[in-house]
C-alpha positions as CSV (number, residue, x, y, z in Angstrom):
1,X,0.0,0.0,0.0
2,X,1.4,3.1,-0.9
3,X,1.4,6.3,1.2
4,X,-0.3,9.0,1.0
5,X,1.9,12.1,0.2
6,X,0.0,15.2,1.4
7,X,1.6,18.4,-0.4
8,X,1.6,21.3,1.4
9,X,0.6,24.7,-0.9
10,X,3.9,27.1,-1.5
11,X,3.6,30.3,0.2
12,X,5.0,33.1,-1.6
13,X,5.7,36.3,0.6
14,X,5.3,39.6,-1.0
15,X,8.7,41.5,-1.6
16,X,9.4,43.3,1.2
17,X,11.9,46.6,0.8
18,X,15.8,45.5,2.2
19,X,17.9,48.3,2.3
20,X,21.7,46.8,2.1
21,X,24.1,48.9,3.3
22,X,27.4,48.0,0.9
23,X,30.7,49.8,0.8
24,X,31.9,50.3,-2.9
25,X,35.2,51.4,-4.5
26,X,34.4,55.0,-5.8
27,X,34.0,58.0,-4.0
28,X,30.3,57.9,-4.4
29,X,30.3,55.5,-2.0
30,X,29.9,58.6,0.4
31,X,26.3,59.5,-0.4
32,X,26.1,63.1,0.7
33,X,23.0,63.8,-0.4
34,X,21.9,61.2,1.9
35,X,22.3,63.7,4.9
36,X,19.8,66.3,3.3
37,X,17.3,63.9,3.2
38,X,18.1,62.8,7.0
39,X,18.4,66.3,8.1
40,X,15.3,66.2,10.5
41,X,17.1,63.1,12.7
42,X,20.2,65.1,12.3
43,X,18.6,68.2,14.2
44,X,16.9,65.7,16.6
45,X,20.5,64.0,17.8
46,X,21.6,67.0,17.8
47,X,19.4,68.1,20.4
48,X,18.9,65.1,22.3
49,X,22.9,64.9,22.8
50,X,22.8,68.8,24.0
51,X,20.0,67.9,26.5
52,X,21.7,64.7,27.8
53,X,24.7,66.6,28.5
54,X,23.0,69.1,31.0
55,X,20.4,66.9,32.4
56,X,20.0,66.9,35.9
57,X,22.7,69.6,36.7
58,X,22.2,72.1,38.8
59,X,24.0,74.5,37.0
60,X,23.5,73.6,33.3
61,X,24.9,75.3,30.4
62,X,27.0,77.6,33.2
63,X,29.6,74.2,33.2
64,X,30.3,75.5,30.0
65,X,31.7,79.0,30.7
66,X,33.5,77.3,34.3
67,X,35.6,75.4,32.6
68,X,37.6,77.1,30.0
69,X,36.8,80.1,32.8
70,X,38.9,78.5,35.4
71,X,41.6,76.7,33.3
72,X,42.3,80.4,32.0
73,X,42.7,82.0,35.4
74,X,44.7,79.4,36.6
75,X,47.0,79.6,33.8
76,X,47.0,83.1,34.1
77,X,48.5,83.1,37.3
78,X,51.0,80.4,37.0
79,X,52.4,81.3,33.2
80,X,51.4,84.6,33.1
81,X,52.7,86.4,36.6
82,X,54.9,83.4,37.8
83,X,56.5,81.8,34.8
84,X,56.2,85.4,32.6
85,X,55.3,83.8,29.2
86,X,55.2,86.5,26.9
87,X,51.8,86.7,25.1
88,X,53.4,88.7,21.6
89,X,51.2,92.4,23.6
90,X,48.2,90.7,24.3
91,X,47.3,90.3,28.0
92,X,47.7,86.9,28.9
93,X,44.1,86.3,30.4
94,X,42.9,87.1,26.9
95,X,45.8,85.5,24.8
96,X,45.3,82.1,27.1
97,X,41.3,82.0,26.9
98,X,41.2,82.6,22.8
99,X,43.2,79.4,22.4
100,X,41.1,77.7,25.2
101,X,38.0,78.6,23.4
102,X,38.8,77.0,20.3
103,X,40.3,74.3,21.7
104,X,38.1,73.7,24.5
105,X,35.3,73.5,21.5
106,X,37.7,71.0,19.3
107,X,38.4,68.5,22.7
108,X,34.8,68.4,23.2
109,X,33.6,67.8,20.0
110,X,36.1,64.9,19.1
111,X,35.5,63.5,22.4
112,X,31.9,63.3,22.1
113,X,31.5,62.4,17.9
114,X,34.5,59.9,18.7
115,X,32.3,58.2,21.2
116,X,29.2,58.5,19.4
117,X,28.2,55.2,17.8
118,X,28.9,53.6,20.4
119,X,27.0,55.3,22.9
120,X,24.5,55.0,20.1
121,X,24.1,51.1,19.5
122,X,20.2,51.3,20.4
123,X,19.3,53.2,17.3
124,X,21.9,51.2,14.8
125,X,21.0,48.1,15.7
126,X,17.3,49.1,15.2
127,X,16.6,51.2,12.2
128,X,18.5,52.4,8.7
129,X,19.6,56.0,8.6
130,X,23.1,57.1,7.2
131,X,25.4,56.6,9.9
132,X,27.3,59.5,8.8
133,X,24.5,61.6,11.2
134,X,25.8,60.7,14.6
135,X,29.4,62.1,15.1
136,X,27.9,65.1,12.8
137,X,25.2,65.4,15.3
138,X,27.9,65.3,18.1
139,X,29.8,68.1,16.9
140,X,27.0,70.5,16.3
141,X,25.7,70.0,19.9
142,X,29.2,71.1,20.8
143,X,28.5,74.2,18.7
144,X,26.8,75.1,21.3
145,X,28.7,75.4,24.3
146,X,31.3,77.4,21.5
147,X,28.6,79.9,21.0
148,X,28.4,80.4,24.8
149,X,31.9,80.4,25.7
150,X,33.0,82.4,22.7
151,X,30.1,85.4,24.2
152,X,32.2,85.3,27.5
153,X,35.2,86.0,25.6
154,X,33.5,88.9,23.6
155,X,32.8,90.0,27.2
156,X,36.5,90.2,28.4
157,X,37.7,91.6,25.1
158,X,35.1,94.7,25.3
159,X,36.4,95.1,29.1
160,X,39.9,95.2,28.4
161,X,39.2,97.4,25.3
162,X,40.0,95.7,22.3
163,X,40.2,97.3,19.4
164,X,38.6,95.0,16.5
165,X,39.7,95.2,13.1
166,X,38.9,94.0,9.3
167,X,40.7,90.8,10.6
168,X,37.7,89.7,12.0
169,X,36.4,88.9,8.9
170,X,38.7,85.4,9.2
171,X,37.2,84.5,12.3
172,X,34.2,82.4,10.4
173,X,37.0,81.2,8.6
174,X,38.7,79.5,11.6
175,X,35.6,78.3,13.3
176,X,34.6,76.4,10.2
177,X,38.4,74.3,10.0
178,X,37.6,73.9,13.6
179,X,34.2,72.2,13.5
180,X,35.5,70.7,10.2
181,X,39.1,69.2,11.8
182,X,36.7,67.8,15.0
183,X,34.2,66.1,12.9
184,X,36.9,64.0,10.3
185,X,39.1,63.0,13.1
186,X,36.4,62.6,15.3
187,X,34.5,60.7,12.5
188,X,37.5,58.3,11.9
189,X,38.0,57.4,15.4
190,X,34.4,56.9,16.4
191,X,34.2,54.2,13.1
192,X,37.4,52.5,14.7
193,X,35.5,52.8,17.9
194,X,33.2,50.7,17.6
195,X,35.5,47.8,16.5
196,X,38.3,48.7,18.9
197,X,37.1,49.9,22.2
198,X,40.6,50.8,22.9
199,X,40.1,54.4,21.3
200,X,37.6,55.5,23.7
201,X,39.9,55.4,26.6
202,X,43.3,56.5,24.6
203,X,41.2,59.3,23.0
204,X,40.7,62.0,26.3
205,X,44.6,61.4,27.1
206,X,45.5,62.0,23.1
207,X,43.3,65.2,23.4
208,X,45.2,66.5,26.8
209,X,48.4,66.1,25.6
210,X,47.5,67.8,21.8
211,X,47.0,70.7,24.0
212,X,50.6,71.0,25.0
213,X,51.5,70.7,21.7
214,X,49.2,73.5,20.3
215,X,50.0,76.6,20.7
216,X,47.9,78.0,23.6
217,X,49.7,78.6,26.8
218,X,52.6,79.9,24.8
219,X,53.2,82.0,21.7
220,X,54.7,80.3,18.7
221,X,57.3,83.4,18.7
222,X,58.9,81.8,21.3
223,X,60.4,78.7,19.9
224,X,63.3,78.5,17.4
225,X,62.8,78.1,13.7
226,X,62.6,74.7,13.2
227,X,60.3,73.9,16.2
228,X,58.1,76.4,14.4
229,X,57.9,74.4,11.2
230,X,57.1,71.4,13.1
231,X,54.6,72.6,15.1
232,X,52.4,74.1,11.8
233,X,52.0,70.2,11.2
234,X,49.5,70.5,13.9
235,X,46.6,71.4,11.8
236,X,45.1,73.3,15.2
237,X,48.4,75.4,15.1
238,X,47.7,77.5,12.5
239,X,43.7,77.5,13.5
240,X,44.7,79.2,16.9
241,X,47.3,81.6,15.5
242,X,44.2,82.2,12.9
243,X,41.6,83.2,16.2
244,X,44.1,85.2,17.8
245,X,45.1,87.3,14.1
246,X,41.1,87.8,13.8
247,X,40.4,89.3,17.4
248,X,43.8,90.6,18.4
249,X,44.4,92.2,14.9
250,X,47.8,90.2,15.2
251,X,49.5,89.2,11.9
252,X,48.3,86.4,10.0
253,X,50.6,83.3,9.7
254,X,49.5,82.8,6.0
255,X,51.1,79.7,5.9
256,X,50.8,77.7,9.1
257,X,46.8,78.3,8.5
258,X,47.3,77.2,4.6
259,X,49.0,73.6,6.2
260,X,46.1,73.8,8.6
261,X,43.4,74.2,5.5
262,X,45.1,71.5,3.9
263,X,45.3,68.9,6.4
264,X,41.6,69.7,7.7
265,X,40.8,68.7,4.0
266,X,42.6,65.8,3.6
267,X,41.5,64.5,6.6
268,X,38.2,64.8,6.6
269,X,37.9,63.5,3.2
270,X,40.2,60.0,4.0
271,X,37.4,59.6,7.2
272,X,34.2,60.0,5.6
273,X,35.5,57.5,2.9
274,X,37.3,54.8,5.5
275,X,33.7,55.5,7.6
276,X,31.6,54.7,5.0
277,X,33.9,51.4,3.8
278,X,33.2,50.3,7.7
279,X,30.1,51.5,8.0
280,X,28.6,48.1,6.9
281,X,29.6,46.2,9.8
282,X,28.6,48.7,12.7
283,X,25.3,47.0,13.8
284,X,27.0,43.2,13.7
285,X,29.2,44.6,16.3
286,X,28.8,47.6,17.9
């Protein structure tokens, strides 16, 4: 007797949408337009990480001013009266705090967009959106506390009588390779991030000792030649020296900010196209 062979119907699913995230080997492979369309998430991180950061303090955005605020009187006191670093006529209060500003805005931005994916694994392991958003987002919220800390120092340069001059029309200039220099080498470490968890603990003590090595406590005058040409490979050499020209109507070093320019560029492009290439791996295991 044979058996019976019952069939059972074939079920065909409808097509449902897939989005694939693939790296490819052109430079289109960086879908820019891509972040127009996301625009409205990229406001909404943006916010969310500037909220997060003040939640639950009792002073809020006044952290912000502290800081740089109290780093500058302290280094006031010990380089400017004790140690007597000259400031090239500036007082010292005001030639230490517009290098602190900038910086202070630089540390905290690559600190927070180097950090980001990780500290954002709910939302990529949950829904498509170009990843790209995330470390931007982290640097505009750092925008920010720059606004706030840069109206302080408007405050002290208006009390100490500064006069302000057509240089000033380089300090947009300067804040733009700023923002710009965060967000690639921010970008490139937070894509490394989420792979090698390594970075987010050597990033903070990378970021204190760049600080040394930038041009903020001390004048570039004050070291010979060839420590000069060295120091301009710091790309936030020439970006400080760049503030300072704009506010202090100080000389502008033409060609440490052209080295600075360049490298900002170069930079930015290389992470944006080694972020994308990793991009496709973040939510298997971040």
């Amino acid at each position: 007797m044979n058996p019976t062979v019952h069939q059972t119907p074939e079920i065909v699913l409808p097509d449902e949408p897939v989005v694939r995230i693939r790296p490819t080997g052109r430079w289109s492979a960086l879908h820019l337009r891509d972040l127009w369309e996301y625009r409205e998430l990229l406001y909404f991180l943006a916010w969310r990480d500037v909220k997060v950061r003040y939640k639950q303090t009792a002073l809020g955005v006044v952290w912000v001013i502290i800081q740089p605020l109290l780093t500058m009187l302290i280094f006031a006191f010990i380089f400017g009266r004790v140690v007597g670093v000259p400031s090239d006529g500036i007082p010292y209060h005001l030639f230490a705090f517009a290098g602190l500003v900038p910086w202070t805005f630089f540390a905290g931005a690559l600190t927070r967009s180097g950090n980001s994916l990780v500290g954002s694994a709910h939302l990529i392991t949950k829904v498509y959106f170009p990843r790209l958003i995330i470390p931007i987002a982290a640097v505009a919220a750092a925008m920010l506390d720059f606004a706030i800390a840069f109206a302080l120092l408007a405050v002290l340069m208006v009390w100490s009588g500064v006069t302000l001059t057509l240089q000033l029309l380089l300090l947009p200039v300067v804040v733009l390779l700023t923002a710009l220099l965060a967000l690639g080498v921010g970008m490139w470490a937070s894509a490394l991030n989420v792979k090698y968890r390594d970075v987010g603990h050597i990033l903070p003590f990378l970021v204190q000792l760049g600080m040394f090595a930038t041009p903020i406590i001390y004048p570039v005058s004050i070291l010979p030649e060839k420590w000069r040409v060295l120091l301009a490979l710091n790309p936030m050499t020439g970006i400080i020296e760049g503030y300072r020209a704009a506010l202090f109507g100080r000389p502008v070093a033409w060609n440490a900010l052209a080295i600075s320019a360049a490298v900002t560029v170069v930079v930015l492009v290389w992470a944006m196209y080694v972020f994308r290439r990793m991009e496709k791996d973040f939510a298997d295991v971040v």
